[in-house]
PAKE-719389 format. One record per residue: residue number from 1; residue in three letters; x, y, z of N, C-alpha, C in turn. Coordinates in Angstrom, 2 decimals. Example, Ala and Ser with C-alpha at 12.3 -4.5 7.8 and 13.67 -1.06 7.14 Angstrom:
seq 1&type ALA&n.u 13.19&n.v -5.69&n.w 7.80&ca.u 12.30&ca.v -4.50&ca.w 7.80&c.u 13.20&c.v -3.30&c.w 7.80
seq 2&type SER&n.u 12.85&n.v -2.25&n.w 7.08&ca.u 13.67&ca.v -1.06&ca.w 7.14&c.u 12.90&c.v 0.03&c.w 7.87
// end
This chain:
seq 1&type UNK&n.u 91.92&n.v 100.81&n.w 83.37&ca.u 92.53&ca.v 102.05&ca.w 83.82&c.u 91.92&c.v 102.50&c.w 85.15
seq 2&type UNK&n.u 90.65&n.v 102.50&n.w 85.36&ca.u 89.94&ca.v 102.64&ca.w 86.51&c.u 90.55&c.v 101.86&c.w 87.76
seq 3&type UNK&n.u 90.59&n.v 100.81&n.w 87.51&ca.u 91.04&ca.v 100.02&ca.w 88.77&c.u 92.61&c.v 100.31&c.w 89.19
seq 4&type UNK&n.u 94.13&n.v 100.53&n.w 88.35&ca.u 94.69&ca.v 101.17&ca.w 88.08&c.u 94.65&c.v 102.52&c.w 88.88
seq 5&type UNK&n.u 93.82&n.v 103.26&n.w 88.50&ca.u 93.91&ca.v 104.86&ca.w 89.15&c.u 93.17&c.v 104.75&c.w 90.80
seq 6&type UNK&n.u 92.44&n.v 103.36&n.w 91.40&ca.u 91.93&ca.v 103.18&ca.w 92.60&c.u 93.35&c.v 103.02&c.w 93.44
seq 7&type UNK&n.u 93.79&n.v 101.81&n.w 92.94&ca.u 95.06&ca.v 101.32&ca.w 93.60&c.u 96.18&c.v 102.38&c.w 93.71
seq 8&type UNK&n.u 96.45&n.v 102.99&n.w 92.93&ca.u 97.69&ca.v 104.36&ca.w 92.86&c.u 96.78&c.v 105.44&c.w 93.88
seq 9&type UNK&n.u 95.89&n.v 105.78&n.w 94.25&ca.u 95.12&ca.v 106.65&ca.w 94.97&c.u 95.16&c.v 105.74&c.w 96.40
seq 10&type UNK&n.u 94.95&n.v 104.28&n.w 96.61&ca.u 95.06&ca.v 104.35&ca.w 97.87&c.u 96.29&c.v 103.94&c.w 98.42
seq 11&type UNK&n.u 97.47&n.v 103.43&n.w 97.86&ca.u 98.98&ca.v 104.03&ca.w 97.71&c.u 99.68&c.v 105.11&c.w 97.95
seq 12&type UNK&n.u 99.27&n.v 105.94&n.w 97.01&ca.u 99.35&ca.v 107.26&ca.w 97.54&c.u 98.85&c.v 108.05&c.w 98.60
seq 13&type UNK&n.u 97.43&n.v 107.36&n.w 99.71&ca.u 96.63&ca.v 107.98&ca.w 100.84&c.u 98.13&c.v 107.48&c.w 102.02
seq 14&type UNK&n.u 97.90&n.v 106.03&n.w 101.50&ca.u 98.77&ca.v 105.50&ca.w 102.37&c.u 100.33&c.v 106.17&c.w 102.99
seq 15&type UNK&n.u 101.00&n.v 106.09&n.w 101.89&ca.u 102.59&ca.v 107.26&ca.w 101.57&c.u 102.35&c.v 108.22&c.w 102.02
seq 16&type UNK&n.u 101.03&n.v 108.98&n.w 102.02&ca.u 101.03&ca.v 110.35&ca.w 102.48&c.u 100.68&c.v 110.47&c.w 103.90
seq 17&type UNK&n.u 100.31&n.v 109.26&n.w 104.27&ca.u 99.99&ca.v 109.16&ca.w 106.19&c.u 100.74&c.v 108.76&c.w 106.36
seq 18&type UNK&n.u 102.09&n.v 108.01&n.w 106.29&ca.u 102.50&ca.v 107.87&ca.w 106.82&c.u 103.79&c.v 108.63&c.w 106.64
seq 19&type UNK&n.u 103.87&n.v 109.79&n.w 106.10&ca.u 104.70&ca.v 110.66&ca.w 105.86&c.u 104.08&c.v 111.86&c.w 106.85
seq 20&type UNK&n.u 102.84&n.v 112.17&n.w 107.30&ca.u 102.00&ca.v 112.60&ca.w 107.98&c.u 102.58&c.v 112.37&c.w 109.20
seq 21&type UNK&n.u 102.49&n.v 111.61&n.w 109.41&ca.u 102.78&ca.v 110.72&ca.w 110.97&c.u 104.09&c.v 110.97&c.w 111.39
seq 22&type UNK&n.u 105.15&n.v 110.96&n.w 110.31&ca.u 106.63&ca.v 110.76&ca.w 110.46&c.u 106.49&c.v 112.28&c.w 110.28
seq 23&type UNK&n.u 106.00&n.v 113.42&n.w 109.69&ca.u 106.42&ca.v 114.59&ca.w 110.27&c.u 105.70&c.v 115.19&c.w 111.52
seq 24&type UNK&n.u 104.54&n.v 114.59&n.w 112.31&ca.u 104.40&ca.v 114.57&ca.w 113.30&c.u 104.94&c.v 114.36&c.w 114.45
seq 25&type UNK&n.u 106.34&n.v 113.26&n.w 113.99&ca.u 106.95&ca.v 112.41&ca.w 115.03&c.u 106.42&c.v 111.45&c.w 115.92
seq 26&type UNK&n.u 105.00&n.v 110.56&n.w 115.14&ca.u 104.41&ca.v 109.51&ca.w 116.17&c.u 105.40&c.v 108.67&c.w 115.51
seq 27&type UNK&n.u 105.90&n.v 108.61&n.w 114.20&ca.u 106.71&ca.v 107.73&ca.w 113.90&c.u 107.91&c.v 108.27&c.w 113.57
seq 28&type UNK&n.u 109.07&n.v 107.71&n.w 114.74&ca.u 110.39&ca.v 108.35&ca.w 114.91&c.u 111.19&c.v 107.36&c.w 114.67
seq 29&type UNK&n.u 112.51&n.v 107.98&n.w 114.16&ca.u 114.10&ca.v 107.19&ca.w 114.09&c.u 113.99&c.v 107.40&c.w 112.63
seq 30&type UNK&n.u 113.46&n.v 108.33&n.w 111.76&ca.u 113.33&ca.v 108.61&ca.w 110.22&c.u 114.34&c.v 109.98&c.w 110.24
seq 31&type UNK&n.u 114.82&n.v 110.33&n.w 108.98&ca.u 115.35&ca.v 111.47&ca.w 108.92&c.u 113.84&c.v 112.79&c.w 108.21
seq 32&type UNK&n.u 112.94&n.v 112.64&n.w 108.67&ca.u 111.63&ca.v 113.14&ca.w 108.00&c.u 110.77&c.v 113.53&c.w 109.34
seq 33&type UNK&n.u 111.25&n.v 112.45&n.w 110.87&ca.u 110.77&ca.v 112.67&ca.w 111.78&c.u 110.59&c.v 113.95&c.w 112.47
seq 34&type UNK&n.u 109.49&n.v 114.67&n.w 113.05&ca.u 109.69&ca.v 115.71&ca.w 114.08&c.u 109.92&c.v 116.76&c.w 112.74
seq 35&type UNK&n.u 109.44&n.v 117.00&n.w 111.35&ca.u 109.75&ca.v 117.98&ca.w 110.65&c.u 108.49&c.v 118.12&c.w 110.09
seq 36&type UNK&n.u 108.03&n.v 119.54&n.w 110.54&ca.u 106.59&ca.v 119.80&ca.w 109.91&c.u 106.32&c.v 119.78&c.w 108.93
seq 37&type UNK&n.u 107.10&n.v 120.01&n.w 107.52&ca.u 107.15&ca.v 120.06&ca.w 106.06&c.u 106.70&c.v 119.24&c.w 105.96
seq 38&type UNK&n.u 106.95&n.v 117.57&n.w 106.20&ca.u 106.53&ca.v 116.34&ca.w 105.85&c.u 105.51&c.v 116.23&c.w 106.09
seq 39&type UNK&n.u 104.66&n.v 116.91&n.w 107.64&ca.u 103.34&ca.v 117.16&ca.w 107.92&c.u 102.30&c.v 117.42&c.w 106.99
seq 40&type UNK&n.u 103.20&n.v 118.64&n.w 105.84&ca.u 102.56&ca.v 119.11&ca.w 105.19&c.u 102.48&c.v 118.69&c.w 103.75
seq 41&type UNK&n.u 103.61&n.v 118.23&n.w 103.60&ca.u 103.76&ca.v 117.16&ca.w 102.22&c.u 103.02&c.v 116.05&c.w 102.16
seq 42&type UNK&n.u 102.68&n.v 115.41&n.w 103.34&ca.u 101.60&ca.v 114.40&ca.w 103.64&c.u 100.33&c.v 114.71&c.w 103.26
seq 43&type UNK&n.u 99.87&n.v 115.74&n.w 104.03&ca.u 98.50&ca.v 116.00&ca.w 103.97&c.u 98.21&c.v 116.75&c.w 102.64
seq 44&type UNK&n.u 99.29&n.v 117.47&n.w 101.85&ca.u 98.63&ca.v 117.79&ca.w 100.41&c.u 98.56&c.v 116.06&c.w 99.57
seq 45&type UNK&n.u 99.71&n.v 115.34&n.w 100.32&ca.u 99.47&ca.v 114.14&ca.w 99.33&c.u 98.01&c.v 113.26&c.w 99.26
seq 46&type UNK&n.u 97.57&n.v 113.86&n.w 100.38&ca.u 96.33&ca.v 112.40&ca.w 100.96&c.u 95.00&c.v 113.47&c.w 100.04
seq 47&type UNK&n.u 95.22&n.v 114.41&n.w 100.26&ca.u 93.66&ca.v 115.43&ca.w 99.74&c.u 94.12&c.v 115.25&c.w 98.25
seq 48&type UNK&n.u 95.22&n.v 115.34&n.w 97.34&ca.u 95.15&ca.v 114.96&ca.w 96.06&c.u 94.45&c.v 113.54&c.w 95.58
seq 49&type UNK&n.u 95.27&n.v 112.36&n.w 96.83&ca.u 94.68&ca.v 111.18&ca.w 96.50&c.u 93.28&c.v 110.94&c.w 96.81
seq 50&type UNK&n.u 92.69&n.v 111.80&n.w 97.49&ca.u 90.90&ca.v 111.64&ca.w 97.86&c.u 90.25&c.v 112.69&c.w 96.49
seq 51&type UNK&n.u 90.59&n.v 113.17&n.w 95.77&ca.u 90.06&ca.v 113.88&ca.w 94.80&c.u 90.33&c.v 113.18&c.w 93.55
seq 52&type UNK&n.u 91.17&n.v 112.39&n.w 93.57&ca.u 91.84&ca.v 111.51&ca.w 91.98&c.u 90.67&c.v 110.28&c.w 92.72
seq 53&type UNK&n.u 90.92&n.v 109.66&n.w 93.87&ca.u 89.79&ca.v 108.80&ca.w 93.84&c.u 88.17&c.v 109.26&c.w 93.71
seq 54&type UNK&n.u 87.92&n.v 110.19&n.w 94.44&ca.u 86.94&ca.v 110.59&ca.w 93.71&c.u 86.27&c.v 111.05&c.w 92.48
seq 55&type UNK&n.u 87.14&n.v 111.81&n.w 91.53&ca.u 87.12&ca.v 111.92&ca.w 90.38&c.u 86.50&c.v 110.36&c.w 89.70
seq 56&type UNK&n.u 87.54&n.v 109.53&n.w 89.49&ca.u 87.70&ca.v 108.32&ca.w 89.38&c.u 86.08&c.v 107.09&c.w 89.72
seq 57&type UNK&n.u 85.51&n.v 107.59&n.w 90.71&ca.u 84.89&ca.v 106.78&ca.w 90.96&c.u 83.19&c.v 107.52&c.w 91.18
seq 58&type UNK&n.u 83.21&n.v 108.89&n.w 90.44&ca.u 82.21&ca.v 109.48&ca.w 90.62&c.u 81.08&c.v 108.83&c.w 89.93
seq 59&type UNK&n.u 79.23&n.v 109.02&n.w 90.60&ca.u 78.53&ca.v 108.45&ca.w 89.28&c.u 78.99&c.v 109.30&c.w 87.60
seq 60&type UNK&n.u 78.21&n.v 108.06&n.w 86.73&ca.u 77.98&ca.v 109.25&ca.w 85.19&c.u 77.37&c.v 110.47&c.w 85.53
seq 61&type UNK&n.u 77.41&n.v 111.43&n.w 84.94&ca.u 76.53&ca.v 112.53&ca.w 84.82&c.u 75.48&c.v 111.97&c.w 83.91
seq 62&type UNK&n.u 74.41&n.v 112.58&n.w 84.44&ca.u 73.21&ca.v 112.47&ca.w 83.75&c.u 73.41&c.v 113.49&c.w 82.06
seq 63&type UNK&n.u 72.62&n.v 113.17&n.w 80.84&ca.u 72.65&ca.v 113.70&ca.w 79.62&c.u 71.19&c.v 114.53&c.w 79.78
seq 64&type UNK&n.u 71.67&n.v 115.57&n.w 78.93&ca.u 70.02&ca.v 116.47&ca.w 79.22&c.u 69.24&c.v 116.49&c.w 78.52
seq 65&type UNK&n.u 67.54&n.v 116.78&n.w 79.28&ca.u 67.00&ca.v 116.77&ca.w 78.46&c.u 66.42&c.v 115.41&c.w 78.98
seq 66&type UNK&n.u 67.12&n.v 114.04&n.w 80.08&ca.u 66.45&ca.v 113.36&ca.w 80.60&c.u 64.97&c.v 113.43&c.w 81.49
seq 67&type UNK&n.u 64.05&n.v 112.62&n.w 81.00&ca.u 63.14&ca.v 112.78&ca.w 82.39&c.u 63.28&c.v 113.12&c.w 83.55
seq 68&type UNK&n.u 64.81&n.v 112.57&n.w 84.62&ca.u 64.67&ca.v 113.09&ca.w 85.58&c.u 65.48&c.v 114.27&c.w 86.02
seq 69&type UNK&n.u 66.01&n.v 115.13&n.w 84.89&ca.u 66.60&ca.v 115.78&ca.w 84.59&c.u 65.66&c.v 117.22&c.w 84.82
seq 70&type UNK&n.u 64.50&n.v 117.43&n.w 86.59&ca.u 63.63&ca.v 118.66&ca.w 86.74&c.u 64.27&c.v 119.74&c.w 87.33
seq 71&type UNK&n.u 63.64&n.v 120.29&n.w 87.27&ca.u 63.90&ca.v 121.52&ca.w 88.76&c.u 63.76&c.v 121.18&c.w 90.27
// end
């Protein structure tokens, strides 16, 4: 499932830059081109996919009550 939720996260970074781009208008002849929405549909897509990958790939949390578990 892990590897799974890597690949759909950098899929989804991907889709969302270049939906980024196409509402920027560096990438034109789209019907999405030159429209800021997509700008913005992009960039919520890419910060979801950097938080699902991170989630995803964070260390364990430590259990308490460990040795290195100080102040």
């Amino acid at each position: 499932m892990k590897v799974f939720k890597n690949i759909a996260g950098i899929v989804i970074i991907l889709l969302g830059g270049l939906w980024m781009l196409q509402g920027s208008n560096i990438v034109p002849g789209m019907a999405m081109s030159g429209n800021g929405e997509w700008l913005v549909i992009g960039a919520m897509l890419v910060i979801f996919a950097i938080g699902l990958l991170y989630q995803n790939n964070r260390p364990a949390t430590r259990l308490h009550g460990m040795p290195d578990d100080l102040f």
